[in-house]
N, C-alpha and C positions, 0 to 999 in steps of 0.2 A: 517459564520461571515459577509457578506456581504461583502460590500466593505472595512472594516474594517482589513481585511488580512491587517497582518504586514509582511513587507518586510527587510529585512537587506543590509543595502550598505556598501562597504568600502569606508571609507575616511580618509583625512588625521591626523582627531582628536582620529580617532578609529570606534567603531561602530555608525551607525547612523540610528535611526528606523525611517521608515517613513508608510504611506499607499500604500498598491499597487493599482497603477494609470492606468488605461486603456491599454497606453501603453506597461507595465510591463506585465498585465492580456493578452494582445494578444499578447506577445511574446512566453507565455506558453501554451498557447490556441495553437497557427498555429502549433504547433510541432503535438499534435496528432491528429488535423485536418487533415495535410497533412498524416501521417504514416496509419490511420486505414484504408485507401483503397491501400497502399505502401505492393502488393503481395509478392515481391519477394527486398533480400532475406529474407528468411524463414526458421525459425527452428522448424519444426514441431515439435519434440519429439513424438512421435506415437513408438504405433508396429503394426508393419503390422500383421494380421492372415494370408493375402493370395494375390494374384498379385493384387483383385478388390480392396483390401483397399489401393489401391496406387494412390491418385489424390491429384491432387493439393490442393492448402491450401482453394482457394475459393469455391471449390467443399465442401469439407469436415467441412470446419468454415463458412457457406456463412455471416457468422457477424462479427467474430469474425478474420480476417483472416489476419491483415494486423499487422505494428509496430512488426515484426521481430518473435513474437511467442504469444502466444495465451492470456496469463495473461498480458502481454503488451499492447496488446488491447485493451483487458479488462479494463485496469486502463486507457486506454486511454480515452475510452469513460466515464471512472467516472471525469475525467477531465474536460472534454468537458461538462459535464454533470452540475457538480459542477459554471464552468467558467460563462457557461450560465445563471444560475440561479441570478448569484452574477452579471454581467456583460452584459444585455441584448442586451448590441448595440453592442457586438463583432459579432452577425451573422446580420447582415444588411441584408436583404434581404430576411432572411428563408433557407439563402441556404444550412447551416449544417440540420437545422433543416427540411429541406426537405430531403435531403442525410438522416440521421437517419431515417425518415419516409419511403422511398425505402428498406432499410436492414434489420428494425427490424418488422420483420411479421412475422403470424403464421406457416407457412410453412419452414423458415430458423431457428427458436427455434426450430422445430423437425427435422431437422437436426443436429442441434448444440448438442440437447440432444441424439441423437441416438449415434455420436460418442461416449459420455461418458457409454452411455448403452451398448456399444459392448465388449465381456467380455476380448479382451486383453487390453484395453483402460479405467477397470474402476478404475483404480487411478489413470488416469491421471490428471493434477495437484493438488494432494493432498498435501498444503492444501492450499497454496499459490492462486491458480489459484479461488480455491473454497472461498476463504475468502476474495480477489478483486472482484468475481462476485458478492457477498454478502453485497457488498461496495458502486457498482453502483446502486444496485438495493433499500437501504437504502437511498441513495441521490434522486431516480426518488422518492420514497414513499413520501422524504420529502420534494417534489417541487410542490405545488400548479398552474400545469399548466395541460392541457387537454391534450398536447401531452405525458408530461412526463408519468403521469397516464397510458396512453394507451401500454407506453413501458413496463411500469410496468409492467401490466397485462401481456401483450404479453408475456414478459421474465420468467412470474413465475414458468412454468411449468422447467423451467433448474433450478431455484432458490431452488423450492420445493424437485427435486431429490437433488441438493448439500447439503441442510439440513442435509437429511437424510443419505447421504453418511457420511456426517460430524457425526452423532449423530453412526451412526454405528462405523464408525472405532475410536472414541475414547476410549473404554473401551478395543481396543486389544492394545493400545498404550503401552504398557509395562515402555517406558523408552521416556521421552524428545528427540525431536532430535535438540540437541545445536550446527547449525550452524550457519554461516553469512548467507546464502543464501538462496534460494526457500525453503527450507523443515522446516527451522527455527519452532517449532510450536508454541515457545509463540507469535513470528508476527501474523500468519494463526489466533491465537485464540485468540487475539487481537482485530484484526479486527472483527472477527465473534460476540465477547461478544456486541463492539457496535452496529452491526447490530442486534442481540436479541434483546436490549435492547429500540432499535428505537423502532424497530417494536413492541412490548409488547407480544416476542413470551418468555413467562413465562418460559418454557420447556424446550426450547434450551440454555437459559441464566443458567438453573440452571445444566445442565449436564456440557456445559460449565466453569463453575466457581468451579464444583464437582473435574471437572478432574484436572483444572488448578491449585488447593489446593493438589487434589491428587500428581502429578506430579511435582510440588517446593517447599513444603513447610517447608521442611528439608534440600535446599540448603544452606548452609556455603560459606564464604570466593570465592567468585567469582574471579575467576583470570580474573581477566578485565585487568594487566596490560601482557596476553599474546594476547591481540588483540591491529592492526588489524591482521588477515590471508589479504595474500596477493590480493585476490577476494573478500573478503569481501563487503556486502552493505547494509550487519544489524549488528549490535552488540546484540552477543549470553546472553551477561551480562546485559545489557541495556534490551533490549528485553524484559526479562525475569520480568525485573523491573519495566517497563510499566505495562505490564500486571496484576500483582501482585498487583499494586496501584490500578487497577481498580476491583480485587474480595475483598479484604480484606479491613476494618474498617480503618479509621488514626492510630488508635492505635496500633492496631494490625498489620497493615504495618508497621509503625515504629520501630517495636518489631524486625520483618520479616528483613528487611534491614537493621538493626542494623547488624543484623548476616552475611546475604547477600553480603554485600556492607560496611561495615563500616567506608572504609573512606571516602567514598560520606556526609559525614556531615559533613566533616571537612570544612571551610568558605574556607579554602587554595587550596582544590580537584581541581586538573588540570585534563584537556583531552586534546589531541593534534587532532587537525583535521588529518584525513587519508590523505595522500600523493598522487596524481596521477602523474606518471611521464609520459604515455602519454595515453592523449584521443581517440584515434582510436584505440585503444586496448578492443576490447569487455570487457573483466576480468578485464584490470586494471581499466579501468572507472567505474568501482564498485565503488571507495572507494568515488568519488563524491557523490552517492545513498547512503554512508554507514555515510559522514558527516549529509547528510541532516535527515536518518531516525534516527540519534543518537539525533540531536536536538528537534524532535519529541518526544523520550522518557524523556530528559531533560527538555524539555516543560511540558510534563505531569506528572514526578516527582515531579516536584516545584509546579503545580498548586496544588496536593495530601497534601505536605508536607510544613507548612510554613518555617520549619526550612532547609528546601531546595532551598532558593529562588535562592542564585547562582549559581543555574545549570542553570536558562536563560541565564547569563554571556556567560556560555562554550558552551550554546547551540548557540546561536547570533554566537561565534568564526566559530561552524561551519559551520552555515546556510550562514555567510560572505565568507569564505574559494570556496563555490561552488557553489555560487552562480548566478554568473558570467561568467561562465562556460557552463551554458543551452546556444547551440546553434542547428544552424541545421549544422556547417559545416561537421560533421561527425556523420553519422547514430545509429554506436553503441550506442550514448551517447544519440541521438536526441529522440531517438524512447520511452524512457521511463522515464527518469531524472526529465522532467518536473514534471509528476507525484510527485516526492517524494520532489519535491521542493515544489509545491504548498501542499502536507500535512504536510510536516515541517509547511508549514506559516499559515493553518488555524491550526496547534496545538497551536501556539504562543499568548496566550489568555491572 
């Protein structure tokens, strides 16, 4: 969207949309500027096979290794990525864009992809991790710059195994996994369907949208009003709704959601922004992620649906609600927030 990102403020009359302004952009920007080189601390999620697979995160990620675990990274750099593009005087000088150009080489992408190739490590972040990498790598395709290009390339060879890892484990997927968090798979397949769709990988988009039919298409009556879960920083019901608007026809969505969802048509359909009661709390600071990714799918129901247009309303409440809340004073929150802030605001269309 350019500089066109819309931003939400509170103020005293209510909501008040304006553009996001330089400033705004490099308050979002410097979060994972600072984290993707931020080693430690570290949640690696690994399994070890043996004492050698014991090293530290910059050994084992040498790109990817910083903002607390590995998909945090990952999004961080699709941030930075994104930021850039829409925003070119945030790197005055080259200097990210020289940092990027040190990291992402041919020799740290076979590393990156060895980890995944090692056989007690190959689902690791399935799908989560795999449908953010699939994200960045959608954003360098579609940045008309000589650097980005090159990342591109560079990165495909880890791009090309996640495909396939993706295209493989979808047909054992037996059953949805309906959480708030990492394993969610309409978020994973969400993301992935637009990056098929960038790209014009024909093949992926249709197993993708096979399975995603397969997998919801006979869901009823969503209990949305038993969320949020207390960690929550997707909504399992929402999620599912996004998704759904983007394989099936207006019509046939509507049909879908009737059943789904059916009080989301009512003009009256309330949602309460998620509660944080304290920020330095890894888990509880979910529910900030869980306001912003909800306005996301609220953003892109209403674009689907015109008879949906007040879910921008509830989306706005809760794009305001968390807004304001992206800082660096405390890491849990710093390291990854941003991200879901700035995809709320380029869903806001």
């Amino acid at each position: 969207m350019t500089k066109k990102i819309i931003v939400m403020l509170l103020c005293c009359a209510g909501v008040q949309a304006q553009q996001l302004n330089i400033e705004q952009a490099r308050k979002i920007f410097e979060l994972p500027v600072k984290c993707i080189q931020v080693e430690f601390p570290n949640k690696m999620g690994e399994t070890l096979g043996s004492p050698a697979d014991l090293k530290r995160p910059l050994e084992a990620r040498p790109i990817f290794y910083g903002c607390f675990d590995w998909h945090s990274s990952v999004h961080g750099y699709w941030s930075i990525i994104k930021l850039m593009k829409d925003f070119p005087e945030l790197d005055m000088g080259d200097i990210v864009r020289d940092m990027l150009n040190q990291v992402i080489t041919p020799q740290n992408v076979a590393t990156e992809k060895a980890f995944f190739e090692d056989y007690n490590n190959r689902n690791f972040e399935r799908t989560y991790g795999w449908a953010w990498f699939l994200t960045l790598q959608k954003e360098l395709y579609t940045w008309q710059d000589a650097d980005a290009q090159r990342w591109r390339a560079t990165l495909q060879p880890l791009e090309d195994m996640l495909v396939s890892k993706y295209e493989a484990y979808l047909p054992k997927l037996v059953y949805p996994i309906r959480v708030g968090t990492h394993e969610n798979t309409a978020f994973g397949l969400s993301l992935a369907l637009d990056y098929a769709r960038t790209m014009g990988n024909a093949e992926f988009e249709r197993i993708i949208c096979e399975h995603a039919v397969r997998l919801y298409r006979d869901d009823k009556n969503a209990p949305i009003t038993f969320e949020p879960s207390g960690n929550d920083f997707l909504s399992p019901c929402l999620e599912e709704a996004l998704l759904m608007s983007k394989v099936l026809n207006d019509s046939d969505y509507s049909q879908w959601l009737s059943n789904f969802l059916p009080a989301i048509f009512d003009k009256s359909f309330s949602l309460k922004p998620g509660i944080v009661s304290d920020r330095t709390d890894g888990q509880l600071v979910h529910l900030d992620g869980l306001n912003f990714s909800r306005a996301t799918c609220l953003y892109g129901m209403a674009r689907k649906l015109s008879a949906l247009v007040h879910l921008r309303r509830i989306g706005d409440e809760h794009l305001t609600y968390s807004i304001n809340n992206i800082t660096n004073d405390d890491y849990m929150g710093s390291h990854w927030l941003g991200t879901f802030a700035l995809y709320a605001l380029s869903s806001r269309k």
